[in-house]
N, C-alpha and C positions, 0 to 999 in steps of 0.2 A: 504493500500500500504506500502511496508517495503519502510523506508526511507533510499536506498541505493544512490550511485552517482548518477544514472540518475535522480532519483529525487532529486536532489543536482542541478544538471547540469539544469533542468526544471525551478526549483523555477529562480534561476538568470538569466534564457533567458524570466521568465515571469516578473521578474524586468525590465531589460532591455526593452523588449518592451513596457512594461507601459510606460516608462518615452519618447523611443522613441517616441511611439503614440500622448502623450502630448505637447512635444516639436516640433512635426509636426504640430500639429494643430494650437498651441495657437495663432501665429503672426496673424492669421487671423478668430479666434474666432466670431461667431455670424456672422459673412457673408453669404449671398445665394450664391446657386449653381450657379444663372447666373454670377452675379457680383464675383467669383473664376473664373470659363471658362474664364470672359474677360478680368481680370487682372491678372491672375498667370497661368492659365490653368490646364491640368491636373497636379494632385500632385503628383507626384512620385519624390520630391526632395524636402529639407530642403529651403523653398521659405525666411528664417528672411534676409538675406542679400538683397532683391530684398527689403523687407518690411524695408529695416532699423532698426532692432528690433535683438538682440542680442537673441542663440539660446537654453542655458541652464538657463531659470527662475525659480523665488520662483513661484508656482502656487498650489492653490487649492487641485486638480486635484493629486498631487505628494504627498504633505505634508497630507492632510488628509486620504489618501493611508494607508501611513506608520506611521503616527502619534496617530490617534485612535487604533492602533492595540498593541500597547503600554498598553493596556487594558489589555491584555494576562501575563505581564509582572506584571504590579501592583496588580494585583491581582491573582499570584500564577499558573498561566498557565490551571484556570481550564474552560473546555471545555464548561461547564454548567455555564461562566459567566452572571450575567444581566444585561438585558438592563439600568437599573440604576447603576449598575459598569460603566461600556460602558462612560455613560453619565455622570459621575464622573470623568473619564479620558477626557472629553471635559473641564472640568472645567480647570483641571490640567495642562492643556497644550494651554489653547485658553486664549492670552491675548486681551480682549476686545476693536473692533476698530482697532487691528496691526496684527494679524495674522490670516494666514490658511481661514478664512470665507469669503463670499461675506458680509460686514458688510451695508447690504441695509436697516437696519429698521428692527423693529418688524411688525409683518404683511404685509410687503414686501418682504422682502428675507426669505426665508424657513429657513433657516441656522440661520441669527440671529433672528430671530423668538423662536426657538431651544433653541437656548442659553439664551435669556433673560427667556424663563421659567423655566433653569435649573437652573436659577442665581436667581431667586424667588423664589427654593423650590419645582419646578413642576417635580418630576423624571421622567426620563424615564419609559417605554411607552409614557407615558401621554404627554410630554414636544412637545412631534413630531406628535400629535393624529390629528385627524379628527374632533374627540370631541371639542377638545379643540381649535385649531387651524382653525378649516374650510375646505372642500375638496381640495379646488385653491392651496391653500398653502401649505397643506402635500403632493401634488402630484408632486411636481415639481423633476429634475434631480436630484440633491444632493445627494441621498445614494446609485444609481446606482455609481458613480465617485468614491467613498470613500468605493466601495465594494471588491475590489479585493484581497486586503489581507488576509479576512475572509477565501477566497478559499484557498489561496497558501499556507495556515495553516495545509489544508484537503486536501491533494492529494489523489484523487481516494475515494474519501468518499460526497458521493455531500450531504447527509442526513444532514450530520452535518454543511459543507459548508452553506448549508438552513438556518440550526435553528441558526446558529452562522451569518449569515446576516440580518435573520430577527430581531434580538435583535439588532443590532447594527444601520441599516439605523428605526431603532421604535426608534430610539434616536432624528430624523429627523423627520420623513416624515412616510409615513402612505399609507392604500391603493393602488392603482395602482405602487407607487413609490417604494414599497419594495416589491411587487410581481417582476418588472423588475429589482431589485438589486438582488435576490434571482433568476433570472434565471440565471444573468450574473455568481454569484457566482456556481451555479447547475455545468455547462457549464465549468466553469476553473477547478473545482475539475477531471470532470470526464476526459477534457482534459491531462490530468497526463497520463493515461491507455486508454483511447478508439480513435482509429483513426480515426471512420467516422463523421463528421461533424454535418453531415444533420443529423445522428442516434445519436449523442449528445445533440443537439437540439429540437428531437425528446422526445427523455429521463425526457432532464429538464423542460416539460410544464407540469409532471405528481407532480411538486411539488407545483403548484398554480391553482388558483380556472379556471376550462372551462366557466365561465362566464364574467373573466375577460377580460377587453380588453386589456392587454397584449398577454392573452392567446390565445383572436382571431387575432388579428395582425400579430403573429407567425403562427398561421394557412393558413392567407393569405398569407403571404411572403414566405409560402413551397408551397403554389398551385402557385403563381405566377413563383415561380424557376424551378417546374417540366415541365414548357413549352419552348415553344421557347423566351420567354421573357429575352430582357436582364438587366442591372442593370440599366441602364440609365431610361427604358421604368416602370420599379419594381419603383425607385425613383417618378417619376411622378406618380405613385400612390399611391405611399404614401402619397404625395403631396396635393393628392384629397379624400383622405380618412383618415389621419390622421395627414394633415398638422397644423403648427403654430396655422393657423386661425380658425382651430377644440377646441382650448383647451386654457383655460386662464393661466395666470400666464405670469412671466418669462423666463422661462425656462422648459419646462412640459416634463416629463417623456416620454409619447407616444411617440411623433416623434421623438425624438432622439434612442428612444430602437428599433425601427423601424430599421432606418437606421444602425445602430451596428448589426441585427440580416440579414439585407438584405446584408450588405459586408460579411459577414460571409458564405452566402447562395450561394453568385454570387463570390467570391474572387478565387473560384478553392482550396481551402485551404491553398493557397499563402501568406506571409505575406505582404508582397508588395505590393501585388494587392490589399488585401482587403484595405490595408493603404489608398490604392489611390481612390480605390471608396469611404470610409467611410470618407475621406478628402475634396475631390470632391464634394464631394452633401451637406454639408453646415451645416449649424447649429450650434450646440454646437461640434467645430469639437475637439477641445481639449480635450475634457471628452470622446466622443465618440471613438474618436482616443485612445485614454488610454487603454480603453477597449478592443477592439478589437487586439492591439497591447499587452497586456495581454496573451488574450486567446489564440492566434495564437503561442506566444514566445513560451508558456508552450505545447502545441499540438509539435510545430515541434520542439522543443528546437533551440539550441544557432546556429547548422548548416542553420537553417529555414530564422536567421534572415540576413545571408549572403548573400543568392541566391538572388540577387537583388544591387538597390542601396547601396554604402556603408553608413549606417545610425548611423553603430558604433564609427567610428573613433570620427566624431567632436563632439560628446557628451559627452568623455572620462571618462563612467562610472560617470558622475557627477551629483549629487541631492543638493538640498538644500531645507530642512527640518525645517521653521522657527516657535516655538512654541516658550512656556516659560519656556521648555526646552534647552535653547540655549547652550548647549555643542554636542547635536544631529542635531545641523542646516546643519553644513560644512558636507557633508556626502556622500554616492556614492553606486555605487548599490553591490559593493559587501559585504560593509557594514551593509545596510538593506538585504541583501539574507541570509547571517548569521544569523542575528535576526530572520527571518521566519523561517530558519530549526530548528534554537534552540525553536523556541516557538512550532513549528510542531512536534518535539519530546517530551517538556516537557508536552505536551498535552496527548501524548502516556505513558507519566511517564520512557521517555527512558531521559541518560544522556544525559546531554549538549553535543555539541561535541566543543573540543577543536582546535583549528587552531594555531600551532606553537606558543602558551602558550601564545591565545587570543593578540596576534603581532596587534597592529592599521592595520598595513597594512603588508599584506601577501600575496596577488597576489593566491589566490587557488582556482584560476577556469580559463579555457583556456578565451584568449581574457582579463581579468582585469587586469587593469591598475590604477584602483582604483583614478581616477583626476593627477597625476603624469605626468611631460611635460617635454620638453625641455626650459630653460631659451631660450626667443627671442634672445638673441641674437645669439646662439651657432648654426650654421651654419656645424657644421659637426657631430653633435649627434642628434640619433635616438634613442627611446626607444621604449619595446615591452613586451606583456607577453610574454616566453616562457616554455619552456619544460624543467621543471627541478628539479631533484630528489633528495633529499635530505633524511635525518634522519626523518623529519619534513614535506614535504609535496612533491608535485610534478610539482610545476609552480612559475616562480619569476620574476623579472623585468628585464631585459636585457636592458642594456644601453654601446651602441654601438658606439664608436666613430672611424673618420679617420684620418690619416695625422695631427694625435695634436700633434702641437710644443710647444718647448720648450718657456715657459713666454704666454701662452694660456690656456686656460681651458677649460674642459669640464662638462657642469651643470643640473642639473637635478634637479625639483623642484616638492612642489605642495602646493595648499592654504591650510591655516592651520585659516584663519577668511576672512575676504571681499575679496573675489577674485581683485587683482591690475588692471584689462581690467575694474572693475566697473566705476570706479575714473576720466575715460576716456573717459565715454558713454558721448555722445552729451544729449538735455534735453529728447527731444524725446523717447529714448533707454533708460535713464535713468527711465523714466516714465513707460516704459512697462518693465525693469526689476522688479520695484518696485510697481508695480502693488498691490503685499503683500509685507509689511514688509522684509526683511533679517533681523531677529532680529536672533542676535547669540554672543554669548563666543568665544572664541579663543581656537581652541583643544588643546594650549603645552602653558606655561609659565613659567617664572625664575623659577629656582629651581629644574626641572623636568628634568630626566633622556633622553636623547635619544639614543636607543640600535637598533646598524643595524651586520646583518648578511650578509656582505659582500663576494663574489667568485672572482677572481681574473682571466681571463683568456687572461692574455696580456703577450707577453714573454720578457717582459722587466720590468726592477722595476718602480712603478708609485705610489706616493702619492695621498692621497686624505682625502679632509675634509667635518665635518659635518660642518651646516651653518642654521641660522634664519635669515631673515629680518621681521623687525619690523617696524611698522608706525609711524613715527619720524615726524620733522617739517614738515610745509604744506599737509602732509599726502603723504609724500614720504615712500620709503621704505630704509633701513638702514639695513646691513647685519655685523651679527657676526660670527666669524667661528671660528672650533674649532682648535684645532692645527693639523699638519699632522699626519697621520696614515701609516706606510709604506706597502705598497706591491710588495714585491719581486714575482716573473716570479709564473703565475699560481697556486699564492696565497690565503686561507681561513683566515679573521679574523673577531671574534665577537670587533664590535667598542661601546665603550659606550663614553655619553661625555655628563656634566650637565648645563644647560645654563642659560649663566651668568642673570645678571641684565640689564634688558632694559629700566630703569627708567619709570617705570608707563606704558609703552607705552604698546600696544597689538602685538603681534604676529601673520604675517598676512602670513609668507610662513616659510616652513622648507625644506632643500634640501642637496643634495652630489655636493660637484667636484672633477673635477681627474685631477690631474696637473701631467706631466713627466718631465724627464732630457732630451729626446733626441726622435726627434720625430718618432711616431708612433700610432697604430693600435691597436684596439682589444676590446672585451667584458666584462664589469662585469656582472654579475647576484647577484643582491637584492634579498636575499633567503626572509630578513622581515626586517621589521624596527616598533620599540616599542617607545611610551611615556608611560611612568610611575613616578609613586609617587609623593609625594605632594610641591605644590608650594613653592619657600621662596623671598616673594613680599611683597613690602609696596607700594599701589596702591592707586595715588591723582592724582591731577592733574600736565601736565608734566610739567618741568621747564621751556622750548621753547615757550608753550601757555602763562604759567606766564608773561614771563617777554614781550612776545607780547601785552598781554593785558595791561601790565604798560607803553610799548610805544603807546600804540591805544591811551588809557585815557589821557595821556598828548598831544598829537595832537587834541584830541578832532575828532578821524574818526574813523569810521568802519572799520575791518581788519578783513581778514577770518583767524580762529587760527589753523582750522583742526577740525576736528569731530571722528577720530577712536577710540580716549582712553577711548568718551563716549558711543561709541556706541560698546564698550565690556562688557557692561553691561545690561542685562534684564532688562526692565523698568515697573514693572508694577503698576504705581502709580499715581496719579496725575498731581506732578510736581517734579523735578527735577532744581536745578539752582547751578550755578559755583560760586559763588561770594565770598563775604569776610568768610566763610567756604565752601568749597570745595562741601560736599556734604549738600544740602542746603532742606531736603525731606519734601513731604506735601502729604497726602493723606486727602481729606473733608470728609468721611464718610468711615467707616469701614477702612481694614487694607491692607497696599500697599507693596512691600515688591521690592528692588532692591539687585542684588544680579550678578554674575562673578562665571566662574569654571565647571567644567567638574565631569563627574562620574568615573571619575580618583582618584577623591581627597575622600579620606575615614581618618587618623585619624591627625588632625591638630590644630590649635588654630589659634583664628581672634579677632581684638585689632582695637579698636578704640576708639577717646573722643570724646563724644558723649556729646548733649548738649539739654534739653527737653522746649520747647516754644510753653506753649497752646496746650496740646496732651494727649489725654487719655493715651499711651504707645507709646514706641519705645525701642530700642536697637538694636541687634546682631540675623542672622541667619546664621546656618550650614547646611550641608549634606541637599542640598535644591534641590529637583527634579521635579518644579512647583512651583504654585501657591498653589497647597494643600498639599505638602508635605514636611517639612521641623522644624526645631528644632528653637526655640526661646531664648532667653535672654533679656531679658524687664525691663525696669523701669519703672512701671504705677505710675500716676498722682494719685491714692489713698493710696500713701505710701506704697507700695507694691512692693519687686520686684521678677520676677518667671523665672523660667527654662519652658519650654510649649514646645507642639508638634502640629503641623498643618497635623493633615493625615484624611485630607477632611472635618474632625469638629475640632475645636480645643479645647484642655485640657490642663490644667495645671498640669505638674508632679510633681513641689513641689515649695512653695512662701515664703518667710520670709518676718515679717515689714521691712521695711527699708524709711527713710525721705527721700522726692524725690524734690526738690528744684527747680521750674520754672529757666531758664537762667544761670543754674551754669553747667557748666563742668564736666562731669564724663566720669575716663575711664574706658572701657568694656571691660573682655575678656572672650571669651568661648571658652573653651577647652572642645574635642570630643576625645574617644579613645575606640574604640569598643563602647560597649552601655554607658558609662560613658560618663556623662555629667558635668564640672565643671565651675561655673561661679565666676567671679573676679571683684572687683569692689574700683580700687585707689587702684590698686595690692594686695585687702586681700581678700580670699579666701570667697565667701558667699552662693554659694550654689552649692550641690552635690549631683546627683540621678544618675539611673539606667534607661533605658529602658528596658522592658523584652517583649514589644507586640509587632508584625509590624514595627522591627530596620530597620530604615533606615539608612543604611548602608555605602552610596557616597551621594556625591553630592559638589555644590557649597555652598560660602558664600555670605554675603551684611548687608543687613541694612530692619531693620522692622519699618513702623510707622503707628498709629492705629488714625484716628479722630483727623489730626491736624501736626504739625509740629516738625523735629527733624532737629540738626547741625553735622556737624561730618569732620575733616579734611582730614583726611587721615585714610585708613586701611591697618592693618599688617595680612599678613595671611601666614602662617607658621607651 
C-alpha cells in the first residue's frame, strides 16, 4: 500500500479507536454479561462516571500497544526483527513490579512469567514457549492486546502483519495465543484496503493452522452469523462452547477472541455497534474493546468513529505511556500515529516524514487536539482543531474566545507531567487510575526553548503570553509567564521564550493567554508549538520540602511535604531515600540506575558529588533510553574508574587506575557531545573516548549504583 494520506488518516482513526475501545471497557473489566445488563446496561456510553472511576488511565492494554513497538525503532526499522530483539525491548522498557505488566507471579501471570525468563537469560521464543512455560500459561490473552501495532506498521500487507506478530506475542505466549494475535493483526493490515468484513475474516484464517481452535471458532461464529441468529443468541454460544469454564488460566485467549470476532461479524461494520456488543457481553472487555475498536477505526477511518456516540471529545486524544522510558509516558494519539507512519515507512526504506520540523505538537490531522484544554476556569474559550493552511501543514488549534475584557484572560493549556484532576481523585479513582504505575519525566524543563507559531485573527491588538506551572508546595501548581508578545489586528508571529528556573521543582503544565485592552472577540490558530534543546537545572530536593521537614522534626509529627519532585524521576532500583544527602541510592544485587529527561536532550554535561559506601560501583548516566540503554561514568570499589555503555550487555569503553576511597566525597562530571564522551573527577579531566557503534544519541541523565550503596546531593545538568 503507498503510504499516502488516507493511510495517514487510517493509522490515527486506528489509534484513536484503540484507546477509545480500552477506555470503554476498562471501569468494568472482568465482569459478566448479566451483572453489565443489570448495573450499567447496554454500553453504548462512557459508563466511569456512573463507576466513579476516572476515564483516560495508564492500562496494559495502551502502553504495551505502543510500547513494544519501540522494537522497530531500537533496532533500525528492520522488518525481519527477532523475537529476541522484541524481547530485548521488554527488558528496556518494563520496570519490574511498576509498569505496563499484570505483575501476578511467575507461573501465574503469562506476562510476568515472560519477563522473569527474559530477566534469567531465556530469549525469546523460548521465554513465552509451551516448552518451557506449560500450555495454561502461554495461552492466555496477552499478545492478542499488545498486537495491534504490529498491523498498523503493515497496511495492506497482512503476510508481514503475521510474521511481525508472531515474533512478537513468541515473546509471551505460544500456541492458540499467537494464532489469535496473528489473526487480529491479519485483519487490521488488510482492513487498510479491503471493505468487506466477513471476506477479511474470511482471508485471515488462511494464515493459521484449520486444526486450531481459533481457527474452528471462526468457522462457527460465520455459520452462526449466516442465519437468523442474533449477537445476543451467537454470545450464548459461545458461552456453551467456549466459555470461561472450557479453558484454565486467567485470562484464556479462546473466549475473548470469540467475542472480538462475533462483534465484528454481528456489528453491521458499525463502530459503535460492535463497541457495544463487544462491551456488553463481558469479559476481558478492555482488551477486547481495544481490538475491535482498532480494526473498525482503521476499516472506516476517522468519519467511522463519529457516526454515533461522541466518544472523541472526553478523551482529548490523551494516552499515557508508563515504561522506563519516562519522557514517552505524557503522550497522545497523534503523537504515537506519527511514530507508526514513520516506522511504516522506515520499514519501506522511504524517508521519515517530517511535520512542521518535528513541532511537539502540530495538530496535522483533522479532529487532534493532541490533550490541549481550556484552563477550568475560562468560561468563555473554546478550543478546536481546525482547517488551516499554512507553508507547513494544513490543520492547527483554534482557540476561540468571546466578550474578553479588559483585566480577564483567556487560557489554554495542556499536561506536560501528572495531569492536576490526578491530585484530586478521591482513594477509590485514585486506585483504578493507578492501577499501573504513571511513572514518567516531565516533557519541558528550565533551560529549554518554547517556540509557538502563532495567527492572529482578532481585529483588534491583543497580547499574549507563554506560561508553565510547576509543582510547588503541597503539590500545588505555581505558574511562570513569559512576558507579552504583541498582536496587532490579524497578526503572524513566531514567539520563542526560555524558561526560567523553577527550583528543583517538575513541570506539570505548559500553556498560552491572550489578554486585551478593550473588550472583544475572535480567533487564534496555533499553527505549532516546539520544546527544544537542552536543560540548564540543578535538580535536589526543593527548598519548601527542606525546610518543612526541619519544622516536622522539631515538632516531633508527621507532615505531608508533596511527592512531584520525586516522582520526576524513573526509579528503577531498590531504594531511594531523602535524608541527610539528598539522593541516598541502594540497589542489593546487580545495577539500579535512576535517572530524569526526555529524548530532547542530546549534547550536555551532569555534575554531581557523589559519595561510595559498601558498593561495587556507582557514578553518572547520560543519553539514557531504559534500562538497557544508556552511557556510564563509575567509580568501582576495585580502584578503577571507567567511561561504559549499557546497550542490552554492558562494556567498558575505556578505565584508568584511579584510588576509590569508601565515605569520601567525589565530584563527577560527564560530558557528552556527539559521540565524545569526557569524564571529570575534583574538576581534572580523567577520561576521554569515542563511541563509533550503536551512538546513542538522546536521552536523559541520573545516577548508577551497582551491588550496594551511593550519596549524592544534588545534580547539575546543563
Amino acid at each position: 500500500m503507498k503510504l499516502e494520506k488516507s493511510f495517514e488518516e487510517k493509522v490515527y482513526a486506528g489509534v484513536l479507536g484503540k484507546i477509545i475501545g480500552v477506555y470503554l471497557g476498562r471501569p468494568f473489566e472482568g465482569w459478566e454479561h448479566e451483572r453489565i445488563l443489570k448495573e450499567l446496561g447496554q454500553i453504548d456510553y462512557y459508563v466511569h462516571d456512573k463507576l466513579n472511576k476516572p476515564l483516560c488511565v495508564t492500562d496494559d492494554d495502551i502502553t504495551g500497544t505502543f510500547a513494544f513497538l519501540r522494537a522497530l525503532k531500537d533496532f533500525n526499522f528492520d522488518k525481519n526483527i527477532s523475537a529476541k530483539q522484541i524481547g530485548l525491548t521488554w527488558l528496556n522498557n518494563l520496570i519490574e513490579n511498576r509498569t505496563v505488566l499484570w505483575w501476578g507471579g511467575k507461573g501465574h501471570s503469562t506476562e510476568d512469567t515472560a519477563y522473569q525468563n527474559l530477566k534469567q537469560g531465556i530469549h525469546a521464543p523460548e521465554s513465552g514457549s509451551i516448552k518451557v512455560n506449560g500450555k495454561v500459561i502461554s495461552e492466555q490473552i496477552g499478545a492478542q492486546i499488545f498486537i495491534d501495532g504490529w498491523a498498523l506498521v503493515s497496511p495492506g500487507d497482512p503476510e508481514q502483519a503475521v510474521s511481525l506478530a508472531g515474533r512478537a506475542a513468541s515473546v509471551s505466549h505460544d500456541g492458540e495465543a499467537i494464532y489469535g494475535a496473528q489473526i487480529i493483526a491479519a485483519i487490521e493490515a488488510m482492513a487498510f484496503v479491503e471493505n468487506d468484513m466477513k471476506l477479511i475474516i474470511e482471508k485471515s484464517k488462511k494464515f493459521i493452522p484449520e486444526n486450531s481452535v481459533i481457527y474452528k471458532l471462526i468457522s462457527d461464529l460465520q455459520n452462526w452469523s449466516s442465519g437468523n441468529m442474533d449477537w445476543k443468541q451467537a454470545r450464548q454460544k459461545i458461552e456453551e462452547k467456549y466459555g470461561y469454564d472450557k479453558y484454565l488460566g486467567n485470562c484464556h485467549i479462546v473466549p475473548n477472541h470469540a467475542l472480538v470476532i462475533m462483534s465484528l461479524l454481528f456489528g453491521d461494520d458499525n463502530f459503535q455497534k460492535s463497541l457495544m456488543i463487544v462491551n456488553t457481553s463481558g469479559w476481558d472487555t478492555d482488551c477486547n474493546s481495544g481490538n475491535v475498536g482498532c480494526i473498525l477505526g482503521i476499516k472506516n477511518g476517522l468519519q467511522g468513529l463519529k457516526d454515533g456516540p461522541d466518544y472523541l471529545s472526553p478523551i482529548n486524544d490523551i494516552i499515557y505511556c508508563p515504561t522506563a522510558v519516562g519522557g514517552e509516558t505524557i503522550t497522545d494519539a497523534l503523537t504515537e500515529t506519527y511514530k507508526i507512519i514513520n516506522s511504516a515507512r522506515q520499514i519501506q526504506k522511504l524517508e521519515k516524514k517530517i511535520i512542521k520540523n518535528n513541532a511537539r505538537y502540530h495538530f496535522e490531522m483533522p479532529g487532534s487536539t493532541q490533550g490541549w484544554k481550556v484552563s477550568p476556569s475560562n468560561k468563555k474559550t473554546n478550543i478546536s482543531n481546525i482547517e488551516f493552511k499554512t507553508d507547513s501543514g494544513n490543520f492547527g488549534l483554534g482557540i476561540k474566545f468571546s466578550n474578553l475584557a479588559k483585566g480577564e484572560n483567556s487560557e489554554c493549556i495542556v499536561d506536560t507531567f501528572f495531569p492536576e484532576h490526578l491530585i484530586k481523585l478521591d482513594k477509590e479513582a485514585r486506585e483504578t487510575f493507578f492501577h499501573y504505575d504513571l511513572i514518567a519525566t516531565p516533557i519541558i524543563y528550565s533551560g529549554q526553548k518554547i517556540k509557538a507559531q502563532i495567527f492572529s485573527e482578532v481585529d483588534k491588538n491583543i497580547n499574549i503570553k507563554l506560561f508553565v506551572k510547576y509543582w510547588g508546595p503541597d503539590d500545588k501548581l505555581i505558574k511562570i509567564s513569559s512576558e507579552f508578545f504583541n498582536f496587532k489586528q490579524n497578526d503572524m508571529h513566531l514567539i520563542e521564550w526560555e524558561v526560567p528556573n523553577t527550583f528543583s521543582n517538575p513541570i506539570g503544565q505548559l500553556g498560552i493567554s491572550i489578554f486585551v485592552n478593550e473588550k472583544c472577540s475572535g480567533l487564534l490558530k496555533l499553527n505549532y508549538l516546539d520544546i527544544s534543546g537542552e536543560p540548564d537545572i540543578v535538580l535536589t530536593q526543593p527548598d519548601h520540602i527542606t525546610n518543612l521537614k526541619k519544622q516536622a522534626n522539631k515538632k516531633h509529627q508527621e507532615k505531608f511535604y508533596g511527592e512531584m519532585w520525586k516522582n520526576a524521576w524513573v526509579k528503577a532500583l531498590d531504594k531511594w531515600e531523602d535524608r541527610k544527602k539528598i539522593f541516598r541510592l541502594s540497589n542489593n544485587i546487580g545495577c539500579g540506575i535512576l535517572f530524569t529527561g526526555t529524548d530532547t536532550w542530546k549534547n550536555y554535561s551532569v555534575t554531581s558529588n557523589i559519595t561510595l559506601q559498601s558498593v561495587n560501583s556507582g557514578g553518572l548516566i547520560v543519553r539514557t533510553q531504559g534500562l538497557k540503554r544508556y552511557y556510564t561514568f563509575e567509580l568501582c570499589s576495585k580502584n578503577r574508574v571507567r567511561i561504559g555503555k549499557m546497550f542490552y550487555d554492558f562494556k567498558t569503553i575505556k578505565e584508568v587506575d584511579f584510588k576509590v576511597d569508601f565515605f569520601k566525597e567525589y565530584q563527577m562530571s560527564l560530558k557528552i557531545k556527539n559521540n565524545k564522551l569526557s569524564g571529570y573527577i575534583n574538576g581534572t579531566l580523567i577520561l576521554e573516548c569515542e563511541d563509533d557503534k550503536n551512538v546513542l544519541n538522546t536521552g536523559g541523565a541520573g545516577f548508577i549504583v551497582s551491588d550496594g550503596t551511593i550519596f549524592a546531593d544534588k545534580v547539575y545538568i546543563n
